[in-house]
C-alpha positions as CSV (number, residue, x, y, z in Angstrom):
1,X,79.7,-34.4,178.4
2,X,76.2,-34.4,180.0
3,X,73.7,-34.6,177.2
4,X,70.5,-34.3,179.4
5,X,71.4,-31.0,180.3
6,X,69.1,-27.9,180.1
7,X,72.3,-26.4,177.4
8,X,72.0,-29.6,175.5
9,X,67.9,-29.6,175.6
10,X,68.5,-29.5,171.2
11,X,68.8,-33.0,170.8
12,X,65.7,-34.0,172.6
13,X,64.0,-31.4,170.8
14,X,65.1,-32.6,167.3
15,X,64.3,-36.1,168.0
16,X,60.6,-35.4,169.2
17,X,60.2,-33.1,165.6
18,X,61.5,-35.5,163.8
19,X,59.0,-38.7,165.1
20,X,56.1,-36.2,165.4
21,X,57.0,-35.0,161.3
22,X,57.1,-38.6,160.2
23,X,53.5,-39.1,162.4
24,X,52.4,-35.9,160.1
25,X,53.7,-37.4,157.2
26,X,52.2,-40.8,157.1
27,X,48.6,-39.7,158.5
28,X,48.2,-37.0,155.7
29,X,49.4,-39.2,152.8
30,X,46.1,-38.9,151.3
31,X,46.8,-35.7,150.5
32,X,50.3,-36.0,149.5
33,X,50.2,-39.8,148.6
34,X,49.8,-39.1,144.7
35,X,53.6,-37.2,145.0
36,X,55.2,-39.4,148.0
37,X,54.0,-42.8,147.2
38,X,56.7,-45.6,146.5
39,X,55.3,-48.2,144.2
40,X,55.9,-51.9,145.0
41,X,57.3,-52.6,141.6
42,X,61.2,-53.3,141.0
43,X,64.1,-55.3,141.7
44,X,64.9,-53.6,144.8
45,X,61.5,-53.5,146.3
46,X,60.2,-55.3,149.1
47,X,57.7,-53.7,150.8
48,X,53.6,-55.1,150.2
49,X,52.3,-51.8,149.8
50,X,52.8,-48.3,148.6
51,X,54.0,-46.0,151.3
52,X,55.8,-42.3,151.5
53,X,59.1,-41.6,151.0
54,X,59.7,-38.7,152.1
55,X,61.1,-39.3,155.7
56,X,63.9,-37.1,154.4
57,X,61.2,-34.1,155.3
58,X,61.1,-35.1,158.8
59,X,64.7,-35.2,159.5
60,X,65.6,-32.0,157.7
61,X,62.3,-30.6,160.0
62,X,64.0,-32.1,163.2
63,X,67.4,-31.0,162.1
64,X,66.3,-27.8,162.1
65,X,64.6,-27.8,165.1
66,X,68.0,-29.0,167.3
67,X,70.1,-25.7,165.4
68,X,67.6,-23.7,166.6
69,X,67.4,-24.6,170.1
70,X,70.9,-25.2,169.9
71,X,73.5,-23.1,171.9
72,X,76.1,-20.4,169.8
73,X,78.8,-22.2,169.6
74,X,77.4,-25.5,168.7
75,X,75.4,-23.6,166.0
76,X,78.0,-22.3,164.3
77,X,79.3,-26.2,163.8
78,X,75.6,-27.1,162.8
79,X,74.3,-24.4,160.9
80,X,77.3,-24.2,157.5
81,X,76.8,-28.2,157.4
82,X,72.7,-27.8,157.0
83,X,73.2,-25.1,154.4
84,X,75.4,-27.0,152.4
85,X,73.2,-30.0,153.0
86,X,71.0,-28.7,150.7
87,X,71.8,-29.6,147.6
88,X,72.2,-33.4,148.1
89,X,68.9,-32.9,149.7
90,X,66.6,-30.8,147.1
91,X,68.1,-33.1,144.7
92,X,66.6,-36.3,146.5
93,X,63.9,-35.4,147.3
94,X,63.1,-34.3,143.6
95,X,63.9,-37.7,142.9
96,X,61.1,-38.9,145.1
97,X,58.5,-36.8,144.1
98,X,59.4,-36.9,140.3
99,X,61.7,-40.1,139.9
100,X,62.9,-38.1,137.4
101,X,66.5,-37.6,138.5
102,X,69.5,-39.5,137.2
103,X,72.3,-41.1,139.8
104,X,74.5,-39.1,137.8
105,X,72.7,-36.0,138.7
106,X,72.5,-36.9,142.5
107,X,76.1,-38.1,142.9
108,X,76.6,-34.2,141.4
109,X,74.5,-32.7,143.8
110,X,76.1,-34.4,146.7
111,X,80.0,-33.3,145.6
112,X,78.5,-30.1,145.1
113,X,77.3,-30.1,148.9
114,X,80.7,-31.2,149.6
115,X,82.1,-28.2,147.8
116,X,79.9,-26.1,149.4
117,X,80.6,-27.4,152.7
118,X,84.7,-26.6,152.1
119,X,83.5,-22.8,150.9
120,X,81.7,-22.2,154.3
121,X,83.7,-24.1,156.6
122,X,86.8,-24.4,154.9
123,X,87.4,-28.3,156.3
124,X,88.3,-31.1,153.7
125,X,90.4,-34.1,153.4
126,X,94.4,-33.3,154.3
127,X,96.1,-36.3,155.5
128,X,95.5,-40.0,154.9
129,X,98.7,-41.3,155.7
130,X,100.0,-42.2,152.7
131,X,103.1,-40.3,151.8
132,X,102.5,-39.4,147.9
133,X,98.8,-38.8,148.7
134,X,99.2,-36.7,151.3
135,X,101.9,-34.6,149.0
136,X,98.9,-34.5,146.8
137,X,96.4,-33.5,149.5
138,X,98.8,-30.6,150.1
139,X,97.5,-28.9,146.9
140,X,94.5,-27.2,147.9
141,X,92.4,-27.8,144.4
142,X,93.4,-31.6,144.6
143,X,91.7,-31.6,148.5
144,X,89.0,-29.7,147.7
145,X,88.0,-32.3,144.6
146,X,89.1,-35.2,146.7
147,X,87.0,-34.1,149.5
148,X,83.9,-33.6,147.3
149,X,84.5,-37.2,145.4
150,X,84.7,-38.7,148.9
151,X,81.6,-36.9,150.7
152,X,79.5,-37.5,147.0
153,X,80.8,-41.5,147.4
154,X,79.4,-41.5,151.2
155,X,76.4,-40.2,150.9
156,X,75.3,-42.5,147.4
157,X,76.2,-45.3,149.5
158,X,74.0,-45.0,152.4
159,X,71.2,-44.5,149.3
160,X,72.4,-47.8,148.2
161,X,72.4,-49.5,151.8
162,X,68.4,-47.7,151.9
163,X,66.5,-51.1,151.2
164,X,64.9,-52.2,154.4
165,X,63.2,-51.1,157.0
166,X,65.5,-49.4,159.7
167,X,68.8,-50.5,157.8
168,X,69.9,-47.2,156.5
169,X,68.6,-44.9,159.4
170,X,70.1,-47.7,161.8
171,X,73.5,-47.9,160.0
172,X,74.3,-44.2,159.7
173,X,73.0,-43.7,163.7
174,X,75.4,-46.4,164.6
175,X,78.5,-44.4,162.5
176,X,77.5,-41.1,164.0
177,X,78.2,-42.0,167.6
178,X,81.2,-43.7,166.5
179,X,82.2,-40.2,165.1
180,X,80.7,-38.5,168.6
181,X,82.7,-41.1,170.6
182,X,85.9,-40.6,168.9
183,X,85.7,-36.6,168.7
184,X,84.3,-37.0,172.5
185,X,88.1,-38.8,173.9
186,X,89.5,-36.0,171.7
187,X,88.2,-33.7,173.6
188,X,86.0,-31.8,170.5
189,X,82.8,-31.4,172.8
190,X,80.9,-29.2,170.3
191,X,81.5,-31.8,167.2
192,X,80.8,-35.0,169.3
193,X,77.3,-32.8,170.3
194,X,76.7,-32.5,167.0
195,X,77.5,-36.2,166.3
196,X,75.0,-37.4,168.8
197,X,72.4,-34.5,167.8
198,X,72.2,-35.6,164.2
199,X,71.7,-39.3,165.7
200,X,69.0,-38.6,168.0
201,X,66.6,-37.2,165.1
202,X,67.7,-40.4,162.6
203,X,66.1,-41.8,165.8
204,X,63.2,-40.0,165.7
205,X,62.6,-40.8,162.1
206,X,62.9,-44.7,162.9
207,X,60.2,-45.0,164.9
208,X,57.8,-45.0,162.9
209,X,60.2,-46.4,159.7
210,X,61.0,-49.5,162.2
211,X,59.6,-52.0,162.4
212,X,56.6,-51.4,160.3
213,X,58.1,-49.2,157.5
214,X,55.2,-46.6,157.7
215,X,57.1,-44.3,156.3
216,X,60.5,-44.6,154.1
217,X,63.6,-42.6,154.2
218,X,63.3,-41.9,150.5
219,X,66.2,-40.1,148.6
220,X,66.2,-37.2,149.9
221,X,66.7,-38.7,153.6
222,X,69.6,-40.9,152.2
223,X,71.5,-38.2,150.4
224,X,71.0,-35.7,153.1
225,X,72.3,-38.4,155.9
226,X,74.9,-39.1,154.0
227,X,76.6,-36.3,153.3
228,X,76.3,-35.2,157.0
229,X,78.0,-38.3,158.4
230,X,80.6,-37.5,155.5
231,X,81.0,-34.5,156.1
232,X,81.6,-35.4,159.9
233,X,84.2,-37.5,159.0
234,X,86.3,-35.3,157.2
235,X,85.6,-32.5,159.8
236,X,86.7,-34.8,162.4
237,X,89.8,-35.4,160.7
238,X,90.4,-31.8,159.8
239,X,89.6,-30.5,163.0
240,X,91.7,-33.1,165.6
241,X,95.0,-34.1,163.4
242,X,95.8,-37.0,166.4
243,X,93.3,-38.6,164.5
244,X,93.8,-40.9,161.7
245,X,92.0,-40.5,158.7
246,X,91.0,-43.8,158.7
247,X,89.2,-43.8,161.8
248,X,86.5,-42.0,160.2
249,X,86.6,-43.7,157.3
250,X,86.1,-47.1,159.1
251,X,83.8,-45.7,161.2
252,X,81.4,-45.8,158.0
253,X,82.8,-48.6,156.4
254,X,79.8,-50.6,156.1
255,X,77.9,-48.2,153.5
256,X,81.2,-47.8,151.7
257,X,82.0,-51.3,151.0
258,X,78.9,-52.5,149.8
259,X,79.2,-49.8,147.5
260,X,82.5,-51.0,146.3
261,X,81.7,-54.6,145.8
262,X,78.5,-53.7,144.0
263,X,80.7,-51.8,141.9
264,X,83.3,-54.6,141.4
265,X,80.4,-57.5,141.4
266,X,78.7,-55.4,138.1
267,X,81.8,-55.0,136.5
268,X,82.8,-58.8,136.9
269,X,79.4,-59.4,135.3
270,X,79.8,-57.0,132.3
271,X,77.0,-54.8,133.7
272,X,76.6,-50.7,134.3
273,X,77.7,-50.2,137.7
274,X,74.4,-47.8,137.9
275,X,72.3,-51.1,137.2
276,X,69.9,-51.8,140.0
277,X,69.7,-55.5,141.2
278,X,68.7,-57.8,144.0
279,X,72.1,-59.0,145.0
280,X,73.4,-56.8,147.8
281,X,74.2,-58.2,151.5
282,X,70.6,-57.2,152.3
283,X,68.7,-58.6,149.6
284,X,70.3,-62.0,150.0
285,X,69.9,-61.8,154.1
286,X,66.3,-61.5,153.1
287,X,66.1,-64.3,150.9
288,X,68.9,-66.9,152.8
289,X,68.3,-65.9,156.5
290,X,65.0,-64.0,157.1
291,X,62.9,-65.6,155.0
292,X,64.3,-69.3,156.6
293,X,64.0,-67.8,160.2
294,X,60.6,-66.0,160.3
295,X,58.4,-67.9,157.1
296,X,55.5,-67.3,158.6
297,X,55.7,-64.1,159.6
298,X,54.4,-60.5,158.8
299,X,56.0,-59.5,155.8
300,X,57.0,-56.2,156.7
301,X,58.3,-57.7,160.0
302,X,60.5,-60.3,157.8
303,X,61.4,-56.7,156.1
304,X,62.6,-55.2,159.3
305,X,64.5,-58.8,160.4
306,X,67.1,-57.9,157.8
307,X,68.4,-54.8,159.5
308,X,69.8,-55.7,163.2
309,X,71.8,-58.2,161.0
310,X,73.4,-55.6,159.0
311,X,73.6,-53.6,161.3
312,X,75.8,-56.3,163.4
313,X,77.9,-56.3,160.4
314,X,78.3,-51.9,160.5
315,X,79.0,-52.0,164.3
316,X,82.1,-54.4,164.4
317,X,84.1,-51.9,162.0
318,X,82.5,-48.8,164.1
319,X,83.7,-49.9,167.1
320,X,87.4,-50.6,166.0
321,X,87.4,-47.2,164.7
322,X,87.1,-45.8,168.0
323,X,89.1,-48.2,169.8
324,X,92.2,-47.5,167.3
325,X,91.3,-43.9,166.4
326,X,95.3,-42.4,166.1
327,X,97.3,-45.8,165.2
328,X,97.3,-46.3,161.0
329,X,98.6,-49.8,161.2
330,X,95.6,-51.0,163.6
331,X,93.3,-49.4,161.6
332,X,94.6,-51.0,158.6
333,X,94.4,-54.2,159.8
334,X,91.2,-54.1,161.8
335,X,89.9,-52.4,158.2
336,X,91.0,-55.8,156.5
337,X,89.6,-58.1,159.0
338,X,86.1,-56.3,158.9
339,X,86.1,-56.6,155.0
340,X,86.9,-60.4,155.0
341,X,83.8,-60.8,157.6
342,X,81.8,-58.5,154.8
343,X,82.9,-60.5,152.2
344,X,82.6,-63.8,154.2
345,X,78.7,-63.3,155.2
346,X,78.2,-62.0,151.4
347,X,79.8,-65.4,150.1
348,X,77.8,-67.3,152.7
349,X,74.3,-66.0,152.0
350,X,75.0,-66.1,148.5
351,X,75.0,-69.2,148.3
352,X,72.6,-70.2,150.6
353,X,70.2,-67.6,148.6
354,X,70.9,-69.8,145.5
355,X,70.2,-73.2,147.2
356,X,66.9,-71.9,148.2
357,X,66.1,-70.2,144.6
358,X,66.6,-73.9,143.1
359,X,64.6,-75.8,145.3
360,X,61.7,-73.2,145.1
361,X,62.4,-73.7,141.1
362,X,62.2,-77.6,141.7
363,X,59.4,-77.7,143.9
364,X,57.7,-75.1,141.9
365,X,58.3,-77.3,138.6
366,X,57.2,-80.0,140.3
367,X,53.9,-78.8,141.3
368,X,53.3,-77.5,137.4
369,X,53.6,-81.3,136.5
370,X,51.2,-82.6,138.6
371,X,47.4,-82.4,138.0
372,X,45.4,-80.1,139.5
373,X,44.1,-80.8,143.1
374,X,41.5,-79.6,145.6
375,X,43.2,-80.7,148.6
376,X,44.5,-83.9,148.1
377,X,41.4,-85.4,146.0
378,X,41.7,-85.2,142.3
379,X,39.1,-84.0,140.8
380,X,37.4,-85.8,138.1
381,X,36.8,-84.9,134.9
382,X,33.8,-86.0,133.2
383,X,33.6,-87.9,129.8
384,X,32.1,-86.6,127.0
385,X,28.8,-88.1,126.0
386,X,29.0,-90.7,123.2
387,X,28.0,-89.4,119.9
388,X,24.5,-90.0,118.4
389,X,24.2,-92.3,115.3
390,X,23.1,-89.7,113.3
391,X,26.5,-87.5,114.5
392,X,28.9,-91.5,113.7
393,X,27.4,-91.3,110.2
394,X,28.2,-87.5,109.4
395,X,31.6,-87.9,110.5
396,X,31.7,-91.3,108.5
397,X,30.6,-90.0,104.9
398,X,32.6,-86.3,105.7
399,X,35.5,-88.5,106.3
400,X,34.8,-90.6,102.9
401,X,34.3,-87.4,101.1
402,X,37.7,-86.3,101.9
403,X,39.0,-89.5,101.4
404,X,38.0,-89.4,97.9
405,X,38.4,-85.7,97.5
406,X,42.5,-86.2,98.1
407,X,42.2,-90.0,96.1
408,X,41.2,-86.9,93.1
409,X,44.3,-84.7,94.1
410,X,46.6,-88.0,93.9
411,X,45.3,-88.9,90.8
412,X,45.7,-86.2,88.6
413,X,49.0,-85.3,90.0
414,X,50.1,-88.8,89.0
């Protein structure tokens, strides 16, 4: 499959809409700045100033623009999964412009872009493998609501992976060609198309969201990015049945099991799996690796740092997925082995995030004990003049006065 070709001109096409949107976007935030602007306050911000997030715009622009210039048949693949996109997508994007809009609401929206996508396309989730499941699966209502629990699950956890600059746009390009590479050796030319088609314009968005974070991918981009590399997955599934189900689903295994241990970390600490906090993979490579690495570096270029290591960690998974697309058993185990490296570099930074949060504790301690300093000379601090004679002896006699005074109190007391 050549895509340079004048038939395949689409993805070239999407990609330049998508980077010249995002230039749009981030010039004309004057205007639109009082709507788009993402504050610098919270737990899971780390970004210096306020900037748009509503790179979700671009994509869904450059999206667009590939259908369009897209060829028939490749359009009729594209066009039922941007339809039912939009849902997930309205729904974020609210959320950015209002930040009004519960998770509960957007996990909604996204299962009901999953529902819609079954009603248009008629694809879902029929065979994982597992003998009772797959009796299960064989129930059409049981799919449907399985597919829609597993697209709404995918898509919330690229939202949750969004945190730095490039780490979200990065890690679902670097699932999407392991989708177009696997539907590619099964010979599904118009899916893998629209694999590396939906790739090309994440790119276009990241240059100008990485390094510099000029623009972020916001909710709406999350939600709509994920439920398209979901709903890849299950259409590759549906549509080539030599394929495992788990290929797919390893293919995006990063996103999904950060999701999962958050959830499993907040239970173990008694907290509401919704809860935000600063303890995913990526907030601790921030604090343990970048921040140890690069100290004296731009902040938003520290950001960035944190995302070719993630993505390091999304590509080893990705590429076992299309090295052992049809054989369950390799899968399995090569999906075992790529959680124990998750959980290995969580446990790692962890702790090497704590080390460095109690020396900064001790050392900042420290400082608040010592006296103040202008450079290394301490300054000094003048004595106050000596009382008058006349100030001694009217501070002697109000002293004898209330000597006497409380003698009085004693007295009658007694």
């Amino acid at each position: 499959m050549n895509l340079s070709s004048s038939e395949n001109i689409g993805w070239v096409l999407g990609l330049l809409g998508a980077f010249l949107c995002s230039i749009g976007l981030v010039v004309t935030t004057r205007w639109h700045g009082k709507f788009t602007l993402d504050g610098t306050a919270g737990v899971q911000k780390f970004h210096i100033e306020p900037t748009p997030r509503i790179g979700g715009v671009a994509i869904f622009l450059g999206l667009m623009i590939a259908w369009l210039a897209s060829d028939d048949a490749l359009q009729d693949v594209f066009g039922p999964i941007l339809i039912a996109g939009l849902p997930a997508f309205c729904f974020g994007v609210a959320e950015d412009l209002t930040k009004r809009v519960s998770v509960r609401t957007r996990l909604v929206a996204t299962m009901a872009s999953g529902m819609l996508a079954w009603a248009l396309t008629g694809a879902s989730v029929t065979h994982t493998g597992i003998v009772g499941v797959d009796f299960a699966l064989a129930w059409v209502p049981f799919s449907v609501l399985f597919t829609a629990f597993a697209v709404g699950g995918v898509a919330n956890s690229v939202n949750i992976i969004d945190g730095f600059n490039g780490l979200a746009g990065g890690t679902v390009t670097i699932c999407l060609v392991a989708l177009g590479l696997i539907a590619q050796n099964c010979g599904d030319v118009e899916l893998a198309k629209l694999c590396f088609i939906v790739g090309a314009v994440t790119v276009g968005f990241l240059m100008v969201n990485f390094p510099f974070g000029k623009l972020f991918l916001g909710d709406g981009g999350a939600y709509l990015l994920g439920f398209i590399l979901a709903w890849l997955a299950v259409t590759l599934a549906y549509r080539n049945p030599g394929v495992s189900a788990w290929a797919p689903l390893l293919a995006c295994a990063y996103p999904i099991f950060e999701t999962v241990f958050t959830i499993a970390r907040r239970v173990w600490a008694r907290t509401h799996p919704g809860q935000p906090d600063s303890h995913h993979l990526h907030s601790l490579i921030n604090v343990a690796v970048s921040a140890r690495l690069f100290p004296n570096a731009r902040a938003d270029l520290r950001n960035a740092s944190v995302s070719p290591i993630s993505w390091t960690i999304a590509a080893i998974p990705a590429a076992f997925s299309v090295q052992f697309a049809s054989r369950n058993s390799a899968l399995a185990l090569c999906g075992l082995f790529s959680f124990m490296i998750y959980l290995t570099c969580y446990f790692l930074v962890a702790s090497s995030s704590r080390v460095r949060k109690q020396k900064a504790a001790i050392k900042e301690d420290a400082g608040a004990a010592l006296p103040a300093r202008h450079g290394n000379i301490i300054p000094m601090i003048p004595k106050a003049p000596a009382p008058s004679v006349s100030v001694r002896s009217g501070a002697r006699r109000m002293a004898s006065e209330r000597g006497i005074a409380h003698a009085d109190r004693y007295q009658e007391a007694e």
